[in-house]
Backbone and ligand atoms as CSV (ligand in chain L), in Angstrom:
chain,resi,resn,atom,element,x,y,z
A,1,UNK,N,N,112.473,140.150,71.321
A,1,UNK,CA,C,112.297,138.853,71.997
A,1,UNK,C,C,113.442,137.927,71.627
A,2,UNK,N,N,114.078,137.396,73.089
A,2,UNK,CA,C,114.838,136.400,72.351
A,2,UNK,C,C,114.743,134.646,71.867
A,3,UNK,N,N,115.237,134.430,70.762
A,3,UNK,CA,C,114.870,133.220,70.547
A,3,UNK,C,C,115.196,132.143,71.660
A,4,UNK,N,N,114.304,131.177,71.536
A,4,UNK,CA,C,114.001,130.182,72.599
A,4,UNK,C,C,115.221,129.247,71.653
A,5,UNK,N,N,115.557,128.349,73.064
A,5,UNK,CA,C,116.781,127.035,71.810
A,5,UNK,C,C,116.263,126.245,71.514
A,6,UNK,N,N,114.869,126.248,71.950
A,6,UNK,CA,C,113.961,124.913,71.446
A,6,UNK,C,C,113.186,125.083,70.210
A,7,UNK,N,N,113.088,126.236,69.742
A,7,UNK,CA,C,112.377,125.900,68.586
A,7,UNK,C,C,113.648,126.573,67.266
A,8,UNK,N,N,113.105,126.594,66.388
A,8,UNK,CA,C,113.865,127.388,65.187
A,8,UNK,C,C,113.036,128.144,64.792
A,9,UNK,N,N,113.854,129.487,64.163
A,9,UNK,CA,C,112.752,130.312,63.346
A,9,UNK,C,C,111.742,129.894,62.642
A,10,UNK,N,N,112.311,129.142,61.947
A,10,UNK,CA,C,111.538,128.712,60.743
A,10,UNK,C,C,109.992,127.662,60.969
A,11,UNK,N,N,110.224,126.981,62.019
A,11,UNK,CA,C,109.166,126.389,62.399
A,11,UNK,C,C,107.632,127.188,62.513
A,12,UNK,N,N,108.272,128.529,62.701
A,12,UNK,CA,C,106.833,129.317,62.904
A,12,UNK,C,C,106.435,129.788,61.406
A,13,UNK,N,N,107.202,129.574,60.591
A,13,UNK,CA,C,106.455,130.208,59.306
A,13,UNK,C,C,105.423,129.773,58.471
A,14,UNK,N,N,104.614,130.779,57.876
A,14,UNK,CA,C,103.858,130.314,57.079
A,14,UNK,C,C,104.192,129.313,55.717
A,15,UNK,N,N,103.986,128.567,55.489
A,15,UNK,CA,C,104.050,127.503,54.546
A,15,UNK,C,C,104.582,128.149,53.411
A,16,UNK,N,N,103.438,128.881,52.529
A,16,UNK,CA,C,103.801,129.733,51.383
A,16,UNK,C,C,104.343,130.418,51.210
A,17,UNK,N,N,104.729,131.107,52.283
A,17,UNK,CA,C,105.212,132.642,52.050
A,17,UNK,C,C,106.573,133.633,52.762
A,18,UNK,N,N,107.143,131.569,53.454
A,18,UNK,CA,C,107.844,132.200,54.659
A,18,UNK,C,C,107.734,133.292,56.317
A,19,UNK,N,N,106.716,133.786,55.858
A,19,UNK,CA,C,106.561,134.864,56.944
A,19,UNK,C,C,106.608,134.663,57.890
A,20,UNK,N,N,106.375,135.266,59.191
A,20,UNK,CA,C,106.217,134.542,60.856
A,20,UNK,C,C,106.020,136.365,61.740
A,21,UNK,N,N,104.601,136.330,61.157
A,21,UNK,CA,C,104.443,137.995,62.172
A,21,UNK,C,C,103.971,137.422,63.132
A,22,UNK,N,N,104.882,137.030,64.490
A,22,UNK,CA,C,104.055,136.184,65.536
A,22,UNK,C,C,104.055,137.338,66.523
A,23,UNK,N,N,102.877,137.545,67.376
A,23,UNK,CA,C,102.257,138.176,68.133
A,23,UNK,C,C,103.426,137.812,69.318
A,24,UNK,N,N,104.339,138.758,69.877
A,24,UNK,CA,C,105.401,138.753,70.989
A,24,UNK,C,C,105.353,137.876,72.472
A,25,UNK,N,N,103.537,138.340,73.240
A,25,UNK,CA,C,102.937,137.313,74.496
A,25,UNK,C,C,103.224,136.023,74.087
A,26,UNK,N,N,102.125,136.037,72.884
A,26,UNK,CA,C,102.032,134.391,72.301
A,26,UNK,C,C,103.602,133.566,72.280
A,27,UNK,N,N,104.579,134.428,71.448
A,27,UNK,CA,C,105.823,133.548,71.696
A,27,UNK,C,C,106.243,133.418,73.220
A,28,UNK,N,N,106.410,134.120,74.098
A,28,UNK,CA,C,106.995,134.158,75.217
A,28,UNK,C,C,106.275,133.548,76.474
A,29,UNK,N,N,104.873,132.726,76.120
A,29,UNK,CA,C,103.936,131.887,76.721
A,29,UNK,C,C,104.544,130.496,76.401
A,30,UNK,N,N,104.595,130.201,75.110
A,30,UNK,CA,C,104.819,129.280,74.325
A,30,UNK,C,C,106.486,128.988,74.805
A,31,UNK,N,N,107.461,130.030,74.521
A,31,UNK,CA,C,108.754,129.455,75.094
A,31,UNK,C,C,108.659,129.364,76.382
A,32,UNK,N,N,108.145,129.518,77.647
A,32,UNK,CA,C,107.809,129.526,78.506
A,32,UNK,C,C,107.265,127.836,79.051
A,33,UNK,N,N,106.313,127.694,78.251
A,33,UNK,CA,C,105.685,126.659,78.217
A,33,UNK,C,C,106.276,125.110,77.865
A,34,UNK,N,N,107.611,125.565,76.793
A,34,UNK,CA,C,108.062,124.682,76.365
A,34,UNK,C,C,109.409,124.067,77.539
A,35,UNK,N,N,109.891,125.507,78.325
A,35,UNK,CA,C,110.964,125.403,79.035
A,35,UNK,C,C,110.908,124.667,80.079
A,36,UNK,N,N,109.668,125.116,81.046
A,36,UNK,CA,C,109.721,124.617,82.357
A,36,UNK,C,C,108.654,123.089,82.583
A,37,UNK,N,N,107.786,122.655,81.014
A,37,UNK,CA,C,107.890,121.571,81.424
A,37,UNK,C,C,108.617,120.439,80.804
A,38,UNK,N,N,109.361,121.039,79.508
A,38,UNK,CA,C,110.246,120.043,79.255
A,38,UNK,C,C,109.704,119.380,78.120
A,39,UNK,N,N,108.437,119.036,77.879
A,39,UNK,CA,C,108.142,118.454,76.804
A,39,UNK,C,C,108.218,119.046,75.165
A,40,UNK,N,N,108.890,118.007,74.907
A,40,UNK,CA,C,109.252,118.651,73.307
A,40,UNK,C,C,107.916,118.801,72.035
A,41,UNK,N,N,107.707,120.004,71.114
A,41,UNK,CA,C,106.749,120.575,70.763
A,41,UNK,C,C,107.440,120.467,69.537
A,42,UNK,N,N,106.829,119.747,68.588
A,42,UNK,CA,C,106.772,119.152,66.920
A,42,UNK,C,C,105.863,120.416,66.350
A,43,UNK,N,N,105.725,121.381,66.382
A,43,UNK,CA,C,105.029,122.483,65.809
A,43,UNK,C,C,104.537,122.162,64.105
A,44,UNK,N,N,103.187,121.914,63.988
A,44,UNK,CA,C,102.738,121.742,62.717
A,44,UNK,C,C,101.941,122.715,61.666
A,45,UNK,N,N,101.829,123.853,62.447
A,45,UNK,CA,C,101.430,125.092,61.751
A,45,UNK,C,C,101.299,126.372,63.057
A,46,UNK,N,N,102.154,127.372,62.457
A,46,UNK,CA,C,102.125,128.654,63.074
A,46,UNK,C,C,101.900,129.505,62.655
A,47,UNK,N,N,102.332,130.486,62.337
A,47,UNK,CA,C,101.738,131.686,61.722
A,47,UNK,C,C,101.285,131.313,60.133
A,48,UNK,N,N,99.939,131.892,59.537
A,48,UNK,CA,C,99.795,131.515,58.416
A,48,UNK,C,C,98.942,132.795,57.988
A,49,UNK,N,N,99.537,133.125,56.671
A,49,UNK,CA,C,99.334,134.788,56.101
A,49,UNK,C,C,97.811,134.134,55.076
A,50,UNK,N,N,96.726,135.687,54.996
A,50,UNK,CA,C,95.283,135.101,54.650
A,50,UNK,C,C,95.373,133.909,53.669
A,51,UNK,N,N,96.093,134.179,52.379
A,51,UNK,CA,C,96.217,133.277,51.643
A,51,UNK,C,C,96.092,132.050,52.215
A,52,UNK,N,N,96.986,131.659,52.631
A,52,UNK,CA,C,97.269,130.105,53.252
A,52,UNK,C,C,95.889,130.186,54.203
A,53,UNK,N,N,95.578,130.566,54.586
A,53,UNK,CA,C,94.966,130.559,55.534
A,53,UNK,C,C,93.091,129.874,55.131
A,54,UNK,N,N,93.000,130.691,53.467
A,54,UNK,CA,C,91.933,130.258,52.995
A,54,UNK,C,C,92.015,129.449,52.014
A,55,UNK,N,N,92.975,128.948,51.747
A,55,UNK,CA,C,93.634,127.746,51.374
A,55,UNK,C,C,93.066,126.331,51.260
A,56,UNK,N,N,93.725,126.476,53.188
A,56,UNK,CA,C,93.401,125.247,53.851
A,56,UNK,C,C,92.036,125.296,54.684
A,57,UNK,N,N,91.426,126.404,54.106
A,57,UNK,CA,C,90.052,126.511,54.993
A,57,UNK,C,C,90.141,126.739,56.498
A,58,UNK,N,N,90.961,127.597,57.032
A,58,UNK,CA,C,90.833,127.947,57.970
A,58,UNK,C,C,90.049,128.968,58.470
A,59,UNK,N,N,89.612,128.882,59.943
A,59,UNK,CA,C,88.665,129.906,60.664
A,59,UNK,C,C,88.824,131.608,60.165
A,60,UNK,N,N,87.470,131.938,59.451
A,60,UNK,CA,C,87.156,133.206,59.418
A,60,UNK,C,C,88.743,134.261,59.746
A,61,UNK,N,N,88.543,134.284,61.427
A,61,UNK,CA,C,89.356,134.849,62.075
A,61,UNK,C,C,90.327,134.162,63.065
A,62,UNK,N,N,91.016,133.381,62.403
A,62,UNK,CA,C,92.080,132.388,62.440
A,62,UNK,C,C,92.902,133.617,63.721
A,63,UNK,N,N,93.002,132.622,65.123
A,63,UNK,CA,C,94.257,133.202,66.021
A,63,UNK,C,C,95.787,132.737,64.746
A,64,UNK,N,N,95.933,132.059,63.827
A,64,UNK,CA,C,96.762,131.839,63.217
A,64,UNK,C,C,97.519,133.001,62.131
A,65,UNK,N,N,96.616,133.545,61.583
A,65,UNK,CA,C,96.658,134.896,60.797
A,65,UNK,C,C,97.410,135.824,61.585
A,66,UNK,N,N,96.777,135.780,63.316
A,66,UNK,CA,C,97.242,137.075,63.959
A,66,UNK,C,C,98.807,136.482,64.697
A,67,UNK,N,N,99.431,135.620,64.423
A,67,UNK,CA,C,100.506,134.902,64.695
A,67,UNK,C,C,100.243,134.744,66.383
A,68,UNK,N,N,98.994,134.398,66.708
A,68,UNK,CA,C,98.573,134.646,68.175
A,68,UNK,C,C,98.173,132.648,68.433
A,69,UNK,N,N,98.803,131.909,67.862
A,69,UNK,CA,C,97.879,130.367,67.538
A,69,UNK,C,C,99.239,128.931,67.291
A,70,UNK,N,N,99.266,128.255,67.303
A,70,UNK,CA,C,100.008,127.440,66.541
A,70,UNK,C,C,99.183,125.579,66.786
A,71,UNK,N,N,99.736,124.688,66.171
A,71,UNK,CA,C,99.392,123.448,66.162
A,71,UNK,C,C,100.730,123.200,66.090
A,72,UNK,N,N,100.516,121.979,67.202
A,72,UNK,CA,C,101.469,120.618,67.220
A,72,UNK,C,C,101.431,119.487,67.411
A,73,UNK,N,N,102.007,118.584,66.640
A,73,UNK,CA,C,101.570,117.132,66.436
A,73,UNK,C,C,101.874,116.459,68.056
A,74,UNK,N,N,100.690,116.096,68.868
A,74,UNK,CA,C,101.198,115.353,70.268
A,74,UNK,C,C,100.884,113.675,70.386
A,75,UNK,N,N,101.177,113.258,68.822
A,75,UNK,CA,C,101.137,111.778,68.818
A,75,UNK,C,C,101.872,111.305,69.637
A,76,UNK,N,N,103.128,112.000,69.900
A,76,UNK,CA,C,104.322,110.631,70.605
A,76,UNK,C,C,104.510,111.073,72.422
A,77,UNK,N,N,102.969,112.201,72.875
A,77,UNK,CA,C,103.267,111.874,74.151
A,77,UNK,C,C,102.612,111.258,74.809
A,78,UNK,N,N,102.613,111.052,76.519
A,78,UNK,CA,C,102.175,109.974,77.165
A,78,UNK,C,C,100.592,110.887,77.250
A,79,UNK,N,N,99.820,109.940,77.970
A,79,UNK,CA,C,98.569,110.261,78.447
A,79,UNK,C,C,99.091,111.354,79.681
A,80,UNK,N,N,99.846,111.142,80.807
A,80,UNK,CA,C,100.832,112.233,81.923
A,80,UNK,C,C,100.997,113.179,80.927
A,81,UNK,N,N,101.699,113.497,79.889
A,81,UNK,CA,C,102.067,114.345,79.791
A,81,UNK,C,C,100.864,115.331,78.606
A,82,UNK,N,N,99.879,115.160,78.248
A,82,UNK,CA,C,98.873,115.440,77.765
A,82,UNK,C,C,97.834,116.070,79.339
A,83,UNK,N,N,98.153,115.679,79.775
A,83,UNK,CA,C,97.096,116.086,81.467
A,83,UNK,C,C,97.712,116.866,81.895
A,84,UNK,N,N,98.906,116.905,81.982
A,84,UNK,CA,C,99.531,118.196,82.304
A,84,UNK,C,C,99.465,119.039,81.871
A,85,UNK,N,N,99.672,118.990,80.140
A,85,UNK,CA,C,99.488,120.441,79.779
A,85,UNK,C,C,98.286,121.142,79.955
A,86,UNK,N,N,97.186,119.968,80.401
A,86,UNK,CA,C,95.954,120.703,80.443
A,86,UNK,C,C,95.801,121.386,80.925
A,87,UNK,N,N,96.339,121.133,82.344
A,87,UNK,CA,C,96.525,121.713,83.399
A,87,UNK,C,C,97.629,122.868,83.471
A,88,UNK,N,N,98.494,122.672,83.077
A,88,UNK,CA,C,99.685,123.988,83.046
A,88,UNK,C,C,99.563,124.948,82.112
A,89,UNK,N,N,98.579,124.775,80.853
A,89,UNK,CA,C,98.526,125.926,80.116
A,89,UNK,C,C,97.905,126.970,80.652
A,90,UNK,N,N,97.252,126.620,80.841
A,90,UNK,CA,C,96.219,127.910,82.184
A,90,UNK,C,C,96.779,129.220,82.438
A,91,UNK,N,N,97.828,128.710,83.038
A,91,UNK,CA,C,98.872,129.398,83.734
A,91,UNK,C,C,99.959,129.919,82.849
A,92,UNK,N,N,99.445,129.728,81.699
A,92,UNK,CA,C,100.502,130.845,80.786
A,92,UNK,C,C,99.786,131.538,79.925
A,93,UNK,N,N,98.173,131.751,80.706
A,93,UNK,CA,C,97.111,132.309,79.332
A,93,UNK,C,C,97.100,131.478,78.297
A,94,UNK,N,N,96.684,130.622,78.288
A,94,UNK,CA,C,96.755,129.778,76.955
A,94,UNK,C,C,95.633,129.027,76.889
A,95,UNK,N,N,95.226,129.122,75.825
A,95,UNK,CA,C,94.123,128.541,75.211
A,95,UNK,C,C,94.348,127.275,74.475
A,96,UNK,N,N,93.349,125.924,74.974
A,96,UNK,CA,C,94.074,124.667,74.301
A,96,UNK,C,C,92.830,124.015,73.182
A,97,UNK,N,N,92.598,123.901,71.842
A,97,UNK,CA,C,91.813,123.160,71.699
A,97,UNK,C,C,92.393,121.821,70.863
A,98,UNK,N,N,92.304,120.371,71.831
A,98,UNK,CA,C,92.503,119.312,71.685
A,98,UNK,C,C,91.968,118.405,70.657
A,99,UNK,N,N,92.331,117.624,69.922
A,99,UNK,CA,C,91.882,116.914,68.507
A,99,UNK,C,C,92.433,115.813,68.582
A,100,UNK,N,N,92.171,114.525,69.868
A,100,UNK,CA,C,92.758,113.275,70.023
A,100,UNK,C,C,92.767,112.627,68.927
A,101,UNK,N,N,91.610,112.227,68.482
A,101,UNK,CA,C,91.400,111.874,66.829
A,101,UNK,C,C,92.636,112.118,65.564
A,102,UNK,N,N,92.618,113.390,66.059
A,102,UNK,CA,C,93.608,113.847,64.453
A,102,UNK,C,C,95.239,113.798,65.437
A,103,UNK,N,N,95.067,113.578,66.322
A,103,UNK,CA,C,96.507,113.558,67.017
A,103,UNK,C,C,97.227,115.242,67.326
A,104,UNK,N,N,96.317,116.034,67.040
A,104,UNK,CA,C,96.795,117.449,67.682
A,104,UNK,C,C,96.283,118.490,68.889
A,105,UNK,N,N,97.169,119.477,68.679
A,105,UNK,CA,C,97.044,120.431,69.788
A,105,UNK,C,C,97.100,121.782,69.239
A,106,UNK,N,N,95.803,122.702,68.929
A,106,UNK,CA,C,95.971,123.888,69.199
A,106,UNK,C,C,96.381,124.497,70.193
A,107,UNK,N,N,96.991,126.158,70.061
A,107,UNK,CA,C,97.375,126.721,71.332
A,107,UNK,C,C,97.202,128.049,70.946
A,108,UNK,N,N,96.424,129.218,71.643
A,108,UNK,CA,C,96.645,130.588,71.281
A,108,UNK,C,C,96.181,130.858,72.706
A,109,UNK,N,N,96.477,131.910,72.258
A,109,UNK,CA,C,96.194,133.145,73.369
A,109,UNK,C,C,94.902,134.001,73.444
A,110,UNK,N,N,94.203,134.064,72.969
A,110,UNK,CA,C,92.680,134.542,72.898
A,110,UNK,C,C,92.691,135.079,74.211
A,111,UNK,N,N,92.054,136.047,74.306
A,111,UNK,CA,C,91.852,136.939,75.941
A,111,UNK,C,C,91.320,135.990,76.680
A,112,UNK,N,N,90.179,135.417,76.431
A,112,UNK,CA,C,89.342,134.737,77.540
A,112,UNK,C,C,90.032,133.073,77.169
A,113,UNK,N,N,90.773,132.611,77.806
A,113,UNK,CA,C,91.306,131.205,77.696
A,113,UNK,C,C,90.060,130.326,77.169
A,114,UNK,N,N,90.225,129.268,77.040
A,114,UNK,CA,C,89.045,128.630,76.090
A,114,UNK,C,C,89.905,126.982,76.558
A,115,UNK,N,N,89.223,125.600,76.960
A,115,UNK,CA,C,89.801,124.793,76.510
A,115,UNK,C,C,88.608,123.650,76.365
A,116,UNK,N,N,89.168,122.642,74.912
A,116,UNK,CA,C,88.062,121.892,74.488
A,116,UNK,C,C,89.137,120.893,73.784
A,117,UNK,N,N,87.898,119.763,74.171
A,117,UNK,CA,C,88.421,118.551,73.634
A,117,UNK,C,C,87.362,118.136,72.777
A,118,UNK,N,N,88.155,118.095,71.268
A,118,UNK,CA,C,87.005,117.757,70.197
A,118,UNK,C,C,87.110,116.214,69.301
L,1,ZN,ZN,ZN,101.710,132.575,53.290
């Protein structure tokens, strides 16, 4: 897969451990996603190996573990551009679960798309 110019390697790694076994779809949804609508993606956690993972108390079976998941901080976009993605992730298999409150955005790929605003 080739790297996207929008993100850096390193953004996808796990905190502790450096790693980044990211699931191949998942990246190529995600650069995909990032390309054609333009909005820039502050990535705040991507791949994260079990350790980290039970750490920070994450889900059982974290899409994050399977490098199939990521979070990004969407404090600094508009209300437009938050509706859109609602709407355009769809269309790249993507699964969104929203956290207005905490100011983020999950994203994975899970077979059956999923989207929730919590
Ligand atoms: Zn780690």
């Amino acid at each position: 897969m080739n790297p996207s110019p929008f993100f850096k390697e390193d953004e996808f790694y796990c905190p502790c451990c450096d790693m980044a076994a990211m699931h191949e779809d998942f990246l190529e949804a995600i650069y995909k996603l990032r390309a054609e609508t333009g909005i820039p993606m502050r990535i705040t956690s991507a791949f994260r190996c079990k350790k980290e993972n039970t750490r920070i108390n994450g889900a059982k079976n974290s899409y994050h573990v399977r490098g199939r998941a990521l979070d990004w901080d969407v404090t600094r976009l508009s209300s437009n551009d938050i509706y859109e993605l609602i709407y355009d992730v769809q269309r790249y298999g993507l699964s969104i679960i929203y956290y207005p409150s905490r100011g983020f955005m999950h994203l994975d790929n899970r077979k059956t798309p999923i989207f929730l605003v919590l």
